[in-house]
NUTOR-879680 format. One record per residue: residue number from 1; residue in one letter; chain; y, x, z of N, C-alpha, C in turn. Coordinates in pm, whole numbers, plus 50000, padded with zeros to 5 digits. Atoms other than C-alpha are relative to their C-alpha. Example, Ala and Ser with C-alpha at 12.3 -4.5 7.8 and 13.67 -1.06 7.14 Angstrom:
2
ATOM resi resn chain  n.py  n.px  n.pz ca.py ca.px ca.pz  c.py  c.px  c.pz
ATOM    1    A     A 49881 50089 50000 49550 51230 50780 50120 50090 50000
ATOM    2    S     A 49881 49918 49994 49894 51367 50714 50109 49923 50073
% end
This chain:
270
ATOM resi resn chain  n.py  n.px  n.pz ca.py ca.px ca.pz  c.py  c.px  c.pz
ATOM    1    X     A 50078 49997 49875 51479 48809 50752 49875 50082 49980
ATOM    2    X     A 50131 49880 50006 51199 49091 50836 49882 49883 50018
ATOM    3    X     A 50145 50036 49958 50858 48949 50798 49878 50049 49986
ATOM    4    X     A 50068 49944 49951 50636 49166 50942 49832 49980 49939
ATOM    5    X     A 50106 50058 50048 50273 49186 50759 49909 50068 50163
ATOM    6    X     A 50085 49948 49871 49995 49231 51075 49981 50148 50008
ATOM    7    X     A 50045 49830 49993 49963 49576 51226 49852 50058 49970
ATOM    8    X     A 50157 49926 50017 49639 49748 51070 49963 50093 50054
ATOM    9    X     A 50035 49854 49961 49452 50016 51254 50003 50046 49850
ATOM   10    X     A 49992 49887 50111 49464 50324 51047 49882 49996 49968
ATOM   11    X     A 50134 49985 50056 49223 50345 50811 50049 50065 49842
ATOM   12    X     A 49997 49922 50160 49145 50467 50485 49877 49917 49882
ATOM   13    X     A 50135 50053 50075 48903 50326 50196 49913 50038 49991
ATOM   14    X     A 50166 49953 50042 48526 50391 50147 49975 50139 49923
ATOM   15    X     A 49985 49925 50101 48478 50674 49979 49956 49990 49877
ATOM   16    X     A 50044 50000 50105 48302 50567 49728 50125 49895 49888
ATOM   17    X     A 49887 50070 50083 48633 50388 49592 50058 50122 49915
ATOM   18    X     A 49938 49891 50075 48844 50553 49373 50115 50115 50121
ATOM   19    X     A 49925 49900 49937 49062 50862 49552 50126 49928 50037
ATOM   20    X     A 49885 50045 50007 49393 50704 49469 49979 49851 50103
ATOM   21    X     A 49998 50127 49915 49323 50361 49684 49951 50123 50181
ATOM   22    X     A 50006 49982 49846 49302 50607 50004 50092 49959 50063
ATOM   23    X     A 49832 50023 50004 49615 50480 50150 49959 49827 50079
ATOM   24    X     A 49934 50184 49969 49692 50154 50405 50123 49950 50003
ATOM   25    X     A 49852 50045 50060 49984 49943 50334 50010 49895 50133
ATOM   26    X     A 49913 50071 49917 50188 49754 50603 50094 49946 49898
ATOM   27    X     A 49948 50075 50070 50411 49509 50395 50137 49971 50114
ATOM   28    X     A 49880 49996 49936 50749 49581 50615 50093 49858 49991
ATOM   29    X     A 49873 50123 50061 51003 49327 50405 49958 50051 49870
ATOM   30    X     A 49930 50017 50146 51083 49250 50053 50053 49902 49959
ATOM   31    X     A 49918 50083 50051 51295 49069 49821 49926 49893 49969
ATOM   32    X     A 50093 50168 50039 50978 48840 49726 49864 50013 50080
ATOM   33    X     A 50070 50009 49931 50750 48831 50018 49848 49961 49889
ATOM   34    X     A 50104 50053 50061 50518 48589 49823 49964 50095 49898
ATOM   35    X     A 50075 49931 50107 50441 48854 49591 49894 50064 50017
ATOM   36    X     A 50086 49887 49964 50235 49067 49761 49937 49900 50135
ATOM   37    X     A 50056 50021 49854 50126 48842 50103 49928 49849 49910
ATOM   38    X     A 50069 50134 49951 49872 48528 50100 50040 49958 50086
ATOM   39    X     A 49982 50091 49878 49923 48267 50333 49935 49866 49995
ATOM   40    X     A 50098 50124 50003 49732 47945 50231 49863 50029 49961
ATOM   41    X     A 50119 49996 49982 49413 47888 50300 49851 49993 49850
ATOM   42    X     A 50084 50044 50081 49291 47738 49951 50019 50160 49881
ATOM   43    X     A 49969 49883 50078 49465 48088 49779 49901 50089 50067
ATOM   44    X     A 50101 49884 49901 49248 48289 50015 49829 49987 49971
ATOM   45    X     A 50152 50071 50085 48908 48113 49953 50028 50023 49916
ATOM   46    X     A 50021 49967 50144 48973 48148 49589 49997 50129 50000
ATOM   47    X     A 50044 49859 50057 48980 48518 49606 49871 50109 50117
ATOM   48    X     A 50110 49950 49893 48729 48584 49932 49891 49951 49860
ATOM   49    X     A 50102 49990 50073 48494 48400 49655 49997 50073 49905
ATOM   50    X     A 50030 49934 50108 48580 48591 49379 49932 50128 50041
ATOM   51    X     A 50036 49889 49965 48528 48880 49590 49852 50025 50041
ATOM   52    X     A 50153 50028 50008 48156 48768 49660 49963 49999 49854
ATOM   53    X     A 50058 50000 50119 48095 48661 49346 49969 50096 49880
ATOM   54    X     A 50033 49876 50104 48157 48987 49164 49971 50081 50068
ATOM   55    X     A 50118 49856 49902 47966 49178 49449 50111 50126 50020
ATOM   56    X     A 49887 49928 49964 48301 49353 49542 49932 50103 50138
ATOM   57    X     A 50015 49947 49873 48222 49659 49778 50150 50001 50047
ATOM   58    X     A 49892 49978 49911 48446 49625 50088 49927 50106 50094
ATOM   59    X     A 50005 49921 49908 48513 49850 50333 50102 49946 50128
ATOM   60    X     A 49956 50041 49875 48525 49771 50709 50059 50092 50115
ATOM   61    X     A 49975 49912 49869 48706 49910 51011 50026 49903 50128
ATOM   62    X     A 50034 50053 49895 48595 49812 51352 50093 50046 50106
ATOM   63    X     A 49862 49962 49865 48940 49852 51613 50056 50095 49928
ATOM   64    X     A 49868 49896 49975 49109 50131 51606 49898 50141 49897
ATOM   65    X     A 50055 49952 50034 48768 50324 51444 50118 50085 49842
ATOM   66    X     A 49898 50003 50142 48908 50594 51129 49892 50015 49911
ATOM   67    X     A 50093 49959 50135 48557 50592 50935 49962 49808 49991
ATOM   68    X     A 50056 50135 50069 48421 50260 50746 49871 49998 50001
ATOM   69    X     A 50114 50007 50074 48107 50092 50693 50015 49951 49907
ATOM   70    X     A 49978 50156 50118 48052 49899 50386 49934 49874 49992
ATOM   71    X     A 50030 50127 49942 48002 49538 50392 50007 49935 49811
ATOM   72    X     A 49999 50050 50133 48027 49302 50122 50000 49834 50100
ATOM   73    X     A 49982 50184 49968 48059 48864 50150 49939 49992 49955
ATOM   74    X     A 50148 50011 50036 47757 48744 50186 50069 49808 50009
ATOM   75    X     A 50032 50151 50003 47876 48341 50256 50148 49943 50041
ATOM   76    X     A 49911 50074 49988 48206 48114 50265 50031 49862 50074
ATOM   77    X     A 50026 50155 49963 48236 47815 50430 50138 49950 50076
ATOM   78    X     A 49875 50038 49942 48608 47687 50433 50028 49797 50128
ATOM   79    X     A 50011 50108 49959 48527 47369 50578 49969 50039 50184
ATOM   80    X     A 49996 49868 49865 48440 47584 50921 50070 50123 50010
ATOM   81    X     A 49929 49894 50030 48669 47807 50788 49939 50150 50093
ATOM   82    X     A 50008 49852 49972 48471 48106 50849 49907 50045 49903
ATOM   83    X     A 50085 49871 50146 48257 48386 50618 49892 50070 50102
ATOM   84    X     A 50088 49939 49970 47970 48585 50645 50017 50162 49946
ATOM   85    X     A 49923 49847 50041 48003 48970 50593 49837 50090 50038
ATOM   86    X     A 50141 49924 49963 47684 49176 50568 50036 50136 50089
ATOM   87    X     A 50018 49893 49858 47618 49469 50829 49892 50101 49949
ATOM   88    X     A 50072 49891 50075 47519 49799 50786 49855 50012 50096
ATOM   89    X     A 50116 50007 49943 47178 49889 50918 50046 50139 50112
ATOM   90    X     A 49941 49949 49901 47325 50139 51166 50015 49908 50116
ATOM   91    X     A 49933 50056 49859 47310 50014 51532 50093 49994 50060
ATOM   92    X     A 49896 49959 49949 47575 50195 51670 50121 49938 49910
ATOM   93    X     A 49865 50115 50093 47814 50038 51334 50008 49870 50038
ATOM   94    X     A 50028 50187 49977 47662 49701 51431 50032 49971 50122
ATOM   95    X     A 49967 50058 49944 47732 49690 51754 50122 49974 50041
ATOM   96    X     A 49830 49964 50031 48091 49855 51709 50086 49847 49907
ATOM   97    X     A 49900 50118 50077 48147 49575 51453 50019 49902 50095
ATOM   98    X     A 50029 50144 49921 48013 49282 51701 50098 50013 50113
ATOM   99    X     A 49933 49968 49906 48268 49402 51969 50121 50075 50010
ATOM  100    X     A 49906 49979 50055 48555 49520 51821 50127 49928 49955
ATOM  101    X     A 49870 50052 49995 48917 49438 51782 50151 50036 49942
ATOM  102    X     A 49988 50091 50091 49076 49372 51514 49878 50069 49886
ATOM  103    X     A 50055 49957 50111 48866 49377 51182 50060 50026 49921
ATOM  104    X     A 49959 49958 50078 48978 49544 50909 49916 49984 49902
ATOM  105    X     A 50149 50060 50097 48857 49430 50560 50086 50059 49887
ATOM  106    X     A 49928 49899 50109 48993 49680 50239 49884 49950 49849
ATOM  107    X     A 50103 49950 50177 48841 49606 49843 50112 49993 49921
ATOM  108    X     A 49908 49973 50104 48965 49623 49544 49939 49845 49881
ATOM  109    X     A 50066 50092 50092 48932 49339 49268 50132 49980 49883
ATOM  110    X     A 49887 50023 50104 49077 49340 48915 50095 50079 50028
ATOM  111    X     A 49878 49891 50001 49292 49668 48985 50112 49938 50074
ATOM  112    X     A 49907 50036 49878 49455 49458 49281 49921 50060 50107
ATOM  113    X     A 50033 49885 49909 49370 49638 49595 50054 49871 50128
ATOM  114    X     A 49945 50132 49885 49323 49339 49900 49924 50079 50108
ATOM  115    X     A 49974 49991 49813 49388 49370 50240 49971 49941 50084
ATOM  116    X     A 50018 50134 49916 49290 49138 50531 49980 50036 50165
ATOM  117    X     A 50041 49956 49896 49247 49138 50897 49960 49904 50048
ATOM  118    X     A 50064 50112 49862 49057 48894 51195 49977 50070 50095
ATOM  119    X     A 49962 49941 49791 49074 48932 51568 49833 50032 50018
ATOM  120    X     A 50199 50001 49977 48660 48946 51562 49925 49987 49931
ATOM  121    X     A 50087 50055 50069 48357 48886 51479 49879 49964 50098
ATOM  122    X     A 50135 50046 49930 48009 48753 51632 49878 50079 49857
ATOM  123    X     A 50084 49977 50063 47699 48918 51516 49870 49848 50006
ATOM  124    X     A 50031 50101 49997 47448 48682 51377 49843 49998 49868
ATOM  125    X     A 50089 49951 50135 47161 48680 51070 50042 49912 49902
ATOM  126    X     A 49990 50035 50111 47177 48560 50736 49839 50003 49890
ATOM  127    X     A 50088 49950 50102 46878 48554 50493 49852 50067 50086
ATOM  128    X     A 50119 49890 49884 46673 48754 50804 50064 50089 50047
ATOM  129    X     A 49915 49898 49998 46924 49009 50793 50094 50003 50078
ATOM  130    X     A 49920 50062 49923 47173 49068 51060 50116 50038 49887
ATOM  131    X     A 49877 50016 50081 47522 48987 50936 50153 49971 50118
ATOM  132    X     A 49860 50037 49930 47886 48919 51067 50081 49897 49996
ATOM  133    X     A 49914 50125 50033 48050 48606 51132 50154 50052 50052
ATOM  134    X     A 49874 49987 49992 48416 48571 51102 50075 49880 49978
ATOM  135    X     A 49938 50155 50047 48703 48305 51072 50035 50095 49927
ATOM  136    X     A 49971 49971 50120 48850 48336 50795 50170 50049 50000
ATOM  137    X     A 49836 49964 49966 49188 48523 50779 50101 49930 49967
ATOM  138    X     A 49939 50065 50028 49467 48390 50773 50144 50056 49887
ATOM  139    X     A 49902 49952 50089 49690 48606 50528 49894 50105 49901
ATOM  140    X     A 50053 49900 50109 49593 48849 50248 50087 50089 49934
ATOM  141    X     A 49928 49895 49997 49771 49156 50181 49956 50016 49795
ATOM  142    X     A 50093 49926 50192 49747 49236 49715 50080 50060 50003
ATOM  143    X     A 49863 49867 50050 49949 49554 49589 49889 50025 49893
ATOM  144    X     A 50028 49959 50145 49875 49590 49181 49954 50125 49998
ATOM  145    X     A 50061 49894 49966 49772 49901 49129 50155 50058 49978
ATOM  146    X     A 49841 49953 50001 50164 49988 48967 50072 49980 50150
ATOM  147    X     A 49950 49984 49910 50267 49910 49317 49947 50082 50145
ATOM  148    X     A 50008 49877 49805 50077 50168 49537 49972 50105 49896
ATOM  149    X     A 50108 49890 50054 49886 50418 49247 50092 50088 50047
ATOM  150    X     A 49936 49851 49982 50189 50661 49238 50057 50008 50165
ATOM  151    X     A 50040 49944 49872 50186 50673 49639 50005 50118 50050
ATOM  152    X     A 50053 49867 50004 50013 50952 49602 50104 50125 49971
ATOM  153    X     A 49876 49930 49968 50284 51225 49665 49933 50139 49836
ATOM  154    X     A 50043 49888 50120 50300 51454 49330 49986 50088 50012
ATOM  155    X     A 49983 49843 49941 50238 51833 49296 50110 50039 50016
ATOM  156    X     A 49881 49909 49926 50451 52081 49462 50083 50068 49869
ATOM  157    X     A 49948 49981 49887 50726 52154 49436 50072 49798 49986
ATOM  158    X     A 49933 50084 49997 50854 51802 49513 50118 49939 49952
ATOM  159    X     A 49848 50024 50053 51147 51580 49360 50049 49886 50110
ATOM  160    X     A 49928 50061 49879 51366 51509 49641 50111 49872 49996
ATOM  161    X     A 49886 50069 50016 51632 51226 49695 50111 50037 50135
ATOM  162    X     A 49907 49995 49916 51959 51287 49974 50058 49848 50007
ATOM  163    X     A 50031 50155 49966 51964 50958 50115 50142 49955 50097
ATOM  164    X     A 49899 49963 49837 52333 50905 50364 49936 49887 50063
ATOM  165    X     A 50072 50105 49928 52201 50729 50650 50062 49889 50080
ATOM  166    X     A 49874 50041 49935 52442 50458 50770 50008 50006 50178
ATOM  167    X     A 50048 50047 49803 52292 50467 51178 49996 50138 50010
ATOM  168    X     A 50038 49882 49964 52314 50823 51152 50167 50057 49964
ATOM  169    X     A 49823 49934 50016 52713 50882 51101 49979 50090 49843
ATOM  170    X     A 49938 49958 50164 52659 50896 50676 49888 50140 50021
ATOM  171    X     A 50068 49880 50005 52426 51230 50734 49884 50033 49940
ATOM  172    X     A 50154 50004 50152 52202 51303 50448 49892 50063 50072
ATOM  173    X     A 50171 50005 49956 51825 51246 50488 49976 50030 49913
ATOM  174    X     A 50077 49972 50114 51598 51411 50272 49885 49914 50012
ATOM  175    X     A 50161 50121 50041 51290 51139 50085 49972 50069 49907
ATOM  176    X     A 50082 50030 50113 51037 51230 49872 50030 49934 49913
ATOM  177    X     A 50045 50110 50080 51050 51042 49545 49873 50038 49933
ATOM  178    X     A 50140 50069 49986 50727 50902 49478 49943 49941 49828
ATOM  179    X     A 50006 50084 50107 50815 50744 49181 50144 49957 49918
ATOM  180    X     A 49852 50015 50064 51105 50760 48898 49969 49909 49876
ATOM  181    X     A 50021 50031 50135 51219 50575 48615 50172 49983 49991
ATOM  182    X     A 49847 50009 50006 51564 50479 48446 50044 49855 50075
ATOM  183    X     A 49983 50065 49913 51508 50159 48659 50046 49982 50152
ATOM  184    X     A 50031 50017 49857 51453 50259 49023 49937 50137 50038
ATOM  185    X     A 50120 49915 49936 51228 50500 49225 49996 49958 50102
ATOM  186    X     A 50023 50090 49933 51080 50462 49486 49962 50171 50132
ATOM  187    X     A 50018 49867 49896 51089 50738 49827 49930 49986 50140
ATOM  188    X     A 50081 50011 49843 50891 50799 50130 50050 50083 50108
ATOM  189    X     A 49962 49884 49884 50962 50984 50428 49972 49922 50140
ATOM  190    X     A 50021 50049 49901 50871 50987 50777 50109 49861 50086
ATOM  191    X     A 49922 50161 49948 50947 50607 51004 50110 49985 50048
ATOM  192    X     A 49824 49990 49908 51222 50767 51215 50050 50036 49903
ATOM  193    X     A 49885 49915 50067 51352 50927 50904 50071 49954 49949
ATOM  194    X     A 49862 50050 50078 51548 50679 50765 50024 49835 50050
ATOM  195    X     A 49988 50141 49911 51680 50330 50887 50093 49913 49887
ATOM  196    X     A 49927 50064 50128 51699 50120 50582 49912 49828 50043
ATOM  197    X     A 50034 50122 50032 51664 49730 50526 49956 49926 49855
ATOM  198    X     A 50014 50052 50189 51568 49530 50184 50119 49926 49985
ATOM  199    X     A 49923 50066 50067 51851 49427 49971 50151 50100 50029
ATOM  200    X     A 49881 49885 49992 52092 49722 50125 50049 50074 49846
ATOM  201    X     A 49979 50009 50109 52274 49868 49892 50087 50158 50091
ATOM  202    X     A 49986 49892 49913 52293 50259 49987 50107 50079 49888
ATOM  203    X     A 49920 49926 50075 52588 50449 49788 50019 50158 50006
ATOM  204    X     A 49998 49836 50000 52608 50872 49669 49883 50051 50087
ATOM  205    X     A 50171 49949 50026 52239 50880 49676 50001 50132 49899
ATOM  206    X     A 49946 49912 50074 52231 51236 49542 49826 50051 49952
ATOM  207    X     A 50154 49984 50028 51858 51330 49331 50056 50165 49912
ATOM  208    X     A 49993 49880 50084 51837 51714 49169 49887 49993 49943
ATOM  209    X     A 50035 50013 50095 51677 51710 48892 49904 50167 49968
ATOM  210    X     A 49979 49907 50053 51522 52065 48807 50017 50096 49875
ATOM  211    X     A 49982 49959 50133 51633 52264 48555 50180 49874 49887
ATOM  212    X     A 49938 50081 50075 51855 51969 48438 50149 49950 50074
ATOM  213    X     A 49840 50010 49955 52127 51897 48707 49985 49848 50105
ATOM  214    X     A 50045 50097 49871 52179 51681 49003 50139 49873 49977
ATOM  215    X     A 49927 50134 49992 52297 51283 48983 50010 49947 50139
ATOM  216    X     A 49973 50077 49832 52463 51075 49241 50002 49876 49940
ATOM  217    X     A 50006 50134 50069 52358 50709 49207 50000 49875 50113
ATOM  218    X     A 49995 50089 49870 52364 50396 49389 49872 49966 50013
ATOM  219    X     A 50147 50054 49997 52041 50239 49536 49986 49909 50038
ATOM  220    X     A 50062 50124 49915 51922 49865 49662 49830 50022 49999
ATOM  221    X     A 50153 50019 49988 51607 49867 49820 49953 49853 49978
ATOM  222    X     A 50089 50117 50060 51394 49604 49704 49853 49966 50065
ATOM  223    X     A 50125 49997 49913 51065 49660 49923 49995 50074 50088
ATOM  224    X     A 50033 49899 49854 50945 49854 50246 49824 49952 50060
ATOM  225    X     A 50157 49986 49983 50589 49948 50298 50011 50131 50144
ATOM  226    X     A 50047 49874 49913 50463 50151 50611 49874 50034 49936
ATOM  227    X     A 50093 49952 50073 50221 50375 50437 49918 50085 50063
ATOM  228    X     A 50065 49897 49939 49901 50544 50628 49927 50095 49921
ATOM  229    X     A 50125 49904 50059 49707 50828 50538 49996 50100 50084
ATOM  230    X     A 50044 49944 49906 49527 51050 50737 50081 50124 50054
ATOM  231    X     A 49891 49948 49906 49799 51279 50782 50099 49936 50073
ATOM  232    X     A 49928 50067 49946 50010 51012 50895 50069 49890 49951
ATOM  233    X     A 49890 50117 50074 50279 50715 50867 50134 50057 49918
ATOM  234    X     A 49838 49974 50097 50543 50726 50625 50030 49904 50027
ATOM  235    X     A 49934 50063 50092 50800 50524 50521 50030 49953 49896
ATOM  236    X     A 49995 49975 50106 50786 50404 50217 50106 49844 49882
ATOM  237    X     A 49872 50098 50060 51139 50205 49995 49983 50044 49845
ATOM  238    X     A 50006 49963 50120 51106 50090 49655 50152 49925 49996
ATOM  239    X     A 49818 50069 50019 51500 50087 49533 49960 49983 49831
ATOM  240    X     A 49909 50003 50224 51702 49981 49163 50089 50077 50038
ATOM  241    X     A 49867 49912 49999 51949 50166 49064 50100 49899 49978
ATOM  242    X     A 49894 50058 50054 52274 49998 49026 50105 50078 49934
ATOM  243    X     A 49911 49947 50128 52525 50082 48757 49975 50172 49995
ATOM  244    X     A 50036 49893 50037 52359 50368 48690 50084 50067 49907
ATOM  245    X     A 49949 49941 50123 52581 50613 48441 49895 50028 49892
ATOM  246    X     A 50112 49898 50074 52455 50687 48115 49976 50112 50010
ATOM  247    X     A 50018 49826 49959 52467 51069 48191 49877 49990 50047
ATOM  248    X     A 50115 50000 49913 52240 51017 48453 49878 49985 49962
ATOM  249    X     A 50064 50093 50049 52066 50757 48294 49908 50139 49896
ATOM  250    X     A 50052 49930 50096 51968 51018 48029 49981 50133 50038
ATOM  251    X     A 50106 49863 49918 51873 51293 48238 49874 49961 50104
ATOM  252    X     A 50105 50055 49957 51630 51084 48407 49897 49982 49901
ATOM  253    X     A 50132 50021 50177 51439 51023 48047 49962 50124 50019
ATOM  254    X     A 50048 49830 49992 51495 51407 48021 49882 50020 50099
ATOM  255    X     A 50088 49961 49927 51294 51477 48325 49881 49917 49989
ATOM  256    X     A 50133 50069 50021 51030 51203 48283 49919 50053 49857
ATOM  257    X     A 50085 49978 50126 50972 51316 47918 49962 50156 50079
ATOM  258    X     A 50058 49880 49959 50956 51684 48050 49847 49984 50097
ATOM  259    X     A 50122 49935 49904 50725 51644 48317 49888 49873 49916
ATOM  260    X     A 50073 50011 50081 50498 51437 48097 49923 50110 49949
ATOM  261    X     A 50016 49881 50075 50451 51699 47874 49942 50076 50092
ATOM  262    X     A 50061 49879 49902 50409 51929 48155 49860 49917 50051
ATOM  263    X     A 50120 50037 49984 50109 51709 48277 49870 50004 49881
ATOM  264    X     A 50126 50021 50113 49955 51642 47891 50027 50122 49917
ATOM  265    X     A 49907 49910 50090 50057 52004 47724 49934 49935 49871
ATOM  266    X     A 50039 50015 50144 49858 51861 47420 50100 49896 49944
ATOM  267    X     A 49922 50084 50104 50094 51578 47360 50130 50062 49902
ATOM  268    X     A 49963 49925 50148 50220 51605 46989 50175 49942 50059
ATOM  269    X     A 49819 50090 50015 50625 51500 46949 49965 49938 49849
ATOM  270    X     A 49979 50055 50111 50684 51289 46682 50136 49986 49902
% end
């Protein structure tokens, strides 16, 4: 069963984050929901405080807005289940925040990368200072950093996958892959471009390799992320391979050790 993580306006992270966390994640389906979504209240408080407590910069987006201010958790209070969220000294941010719909709340903690949203906020002070009240969300979005870093679409020229599409009469789709190993990869491509589910199990998946020769393999998707970035939505399916051949199997090393190399030319062989 699809369970849908909340629709986020588009946004992007702070800039002062690292490059690689530009990127919002929609949580489509997967094989282990609970891996990646919050849903209880006492799991949520435990990491809204951690996220105060180690002075975590967040970054806010007010509706539908595509630039951030930065904020930070200034106060907790699960017993009223709502938080305090500091406010930038900008009027025009402050009053955008106080009247705005939905909030968007992006940090990073411990090389997990959290997500969150609330329908509002009330402006309000804190300390003297004005600040932002909020309830307290009710889900929490984490992706490791191994589950978004390589995202980030590699240099040109791209390593493609031929995808048959079963809602499309078998007619190969071209995806991006994103991300290889002798496990899995993982491909993106635009939302209409492909009409896959988690746990499918897609057969004469065809990947070219360059230089080395093109495998046909099977695939189960295992996750589905809608992925923004300021050029747009993707698609984005992390598959396994199933009964992979060794052939294959060992032209996939091939190309991972190659393009290694091609990234570090100094690394020695041993």
């Amino acid at each position: 069963m699809t369970r849908p993580f909340p629709d986020f306006a588009e946004t992007a992270f702070h800039k002062e984050l690292p490059m690689t966390e530009n990127i919002r994640f929609d949580l489509l389906d997967a094989d282990d929901f609970a891996r990646y979504v919050l849903e209880g209240q006492t799991d949520i408080v435990f990491y809204l405080r951690a996220i105060k407590d180690r002075k975590a910069n967040v970054s806010v987006y007010a509706g539908r807005a595509r630039d951030s201010f930065p904020s930070a958790v200034l106060e907790i209070d699960d017993g009223r289940n709502t938080m305090l969220m500091d406010l930038p000294g900008d009027e025009a941010q402050m009053a955008q925040a106080g009247k705005a719909s939905p909030l968007v709340f992006l940090t990073s903690l411990e090389r997990v990368k959290v997500q969150f949203m609330v329908a509002g906020g009330t402006i309000t002070t804190h300390d003297g200072r004005p600040a932002l009240a909020c309830a307290l969300p009710t889900r929490m979005l984490r992706l490791q950093r191994r589950d978004y870093y390589r995202l980030i679409l590699p240099p040109h020229p791209p390593l493609r996958c031929l995808i048959p599409d079963p809602d499309k009469d078998g007619r190969m789709i071209e995806a991006d892959i994103v991300d290889i190993s002798g496990g899995g990869l993982a491909v993106v491509a635009p939302p209409d471009g492909l009409s896959l589910s988690v746990d499918s199990v897609i057969d004469q998946c065809q990947i070219t390799l360059p230089e080395l020769g093109t495998i046909t393999a099977t695939l189960q998707v295992r996750n589905m992320f809608r992925v923004t970035e300021r050029s747009g939505p993707q698609l984005r399916a992390g598959c396994q391979f199933v009964g992979l051949p060794g052939a294959a199997d060992a032209l996939i090393q091939r190309y991972i050790l190659r393009m290694e190399r091609e990234c570090n030319p100094r690394h020695d062989d041993y």
